[in-house]
C-alpha positions in Angstrom: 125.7 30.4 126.6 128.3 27.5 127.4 130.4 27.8 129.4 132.8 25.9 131.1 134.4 27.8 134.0 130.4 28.2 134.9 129.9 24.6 134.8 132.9 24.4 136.7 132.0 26.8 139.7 128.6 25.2 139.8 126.8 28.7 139.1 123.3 28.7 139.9 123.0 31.8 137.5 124.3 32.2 133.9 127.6 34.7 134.2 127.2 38.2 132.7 129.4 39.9 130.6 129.6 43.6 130.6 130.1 44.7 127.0 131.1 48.6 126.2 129.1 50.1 123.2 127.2 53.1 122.4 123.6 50.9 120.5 120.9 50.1 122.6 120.1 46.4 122.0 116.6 45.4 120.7 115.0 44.6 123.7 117.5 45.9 126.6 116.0 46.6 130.4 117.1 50.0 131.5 116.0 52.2 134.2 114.1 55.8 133.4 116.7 58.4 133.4 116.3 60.1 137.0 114.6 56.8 138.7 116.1 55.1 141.5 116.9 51.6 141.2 119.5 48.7 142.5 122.2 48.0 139.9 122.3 44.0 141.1 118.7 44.0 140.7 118.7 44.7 137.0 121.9 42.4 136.5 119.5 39.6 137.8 118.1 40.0 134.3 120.9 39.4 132.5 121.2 36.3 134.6 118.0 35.1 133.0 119.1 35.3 129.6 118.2 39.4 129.2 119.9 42.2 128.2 120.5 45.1 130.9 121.9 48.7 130.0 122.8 51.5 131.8 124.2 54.9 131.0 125.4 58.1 133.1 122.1 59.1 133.2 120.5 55.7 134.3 122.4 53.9 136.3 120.4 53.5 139.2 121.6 54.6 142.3 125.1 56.6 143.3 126.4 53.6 144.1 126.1 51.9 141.4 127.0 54.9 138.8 130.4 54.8 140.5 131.1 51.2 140.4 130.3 51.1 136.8 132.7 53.9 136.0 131.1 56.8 135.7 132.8 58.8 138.3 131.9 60.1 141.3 128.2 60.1 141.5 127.3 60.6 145.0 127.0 64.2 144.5 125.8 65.0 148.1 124.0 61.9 148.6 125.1 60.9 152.5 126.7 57.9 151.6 128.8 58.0 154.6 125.9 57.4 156.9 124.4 54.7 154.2 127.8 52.8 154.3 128.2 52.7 158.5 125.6 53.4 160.9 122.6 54.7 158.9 120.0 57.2 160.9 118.9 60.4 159.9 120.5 62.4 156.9 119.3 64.9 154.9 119.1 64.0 150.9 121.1 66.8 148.5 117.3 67.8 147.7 116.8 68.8 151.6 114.6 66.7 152.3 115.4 64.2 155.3 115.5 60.5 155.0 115.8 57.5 157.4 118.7 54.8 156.7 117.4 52.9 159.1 120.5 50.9 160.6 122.7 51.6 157.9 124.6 48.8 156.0 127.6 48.6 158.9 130.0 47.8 156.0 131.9 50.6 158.1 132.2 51.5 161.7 131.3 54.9 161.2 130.8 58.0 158.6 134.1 59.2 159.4 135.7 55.9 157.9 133.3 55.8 155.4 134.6 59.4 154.2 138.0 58.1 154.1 137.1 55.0 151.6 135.2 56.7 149.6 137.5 59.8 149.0 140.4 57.0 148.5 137.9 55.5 145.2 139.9 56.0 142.4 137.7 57.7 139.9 
């Protein structure tokens, strides 16, 4: 693809496009509905001249379900602690999981609960 706002900005990557439709392209990346996966990751290939999808049932992680659209997806998950200060948390399944440091894109889960119940889904 040419392009000449890319060529402008010097991109070291070709740009994506995000295209609405409801047909699977020939040869489309997706994750298996229910796995786990980065959203940025799987752009990468549409960087490299491949075709990503996702749906609401495999979009990768609750993250990136909700900044694709699809709502709310966090459904338990304890983003708050993810978003800020990380540590222990227990997973909507029960089971308990490490977040390690935590992102810090917050101070804490309390600010993170205010963001993320300000998201306009």
């Amino acid at each position: 693809m040419n392009s000449k706002l890319a060529e402008a900005l010097a991109l070291k990557t070709a740009p994506v496009a995000v295209v609405l439709t409801n047909e699977k392209p020939d040869g489309a990346v997706q994750f298996k509905e229910g796995a786990r996966g980065c959203v940025a990751a799987l752009m990468l290939t549409a960087t490299k001249g491949g075709t990503a999808i996702v749906d609401r049932k495999t979009f990768g992680c609750p993250g990136g379900g909700t900044g694709l659209g699809f709502g709310n997806c966090y459904g338990g998950f304890p983003i708050d602690r993810l978003l800020s200060t990380g540590g222990q948390a227990v997973l909507p399944n029960g089971h308990p999981f490490d977040m390690g440091e935590g992102e810090r894109f917050f101070e804490s889960p309390e600010v993170t609960k205010r963001w993320v119940g300000a998201l306009p889904y």
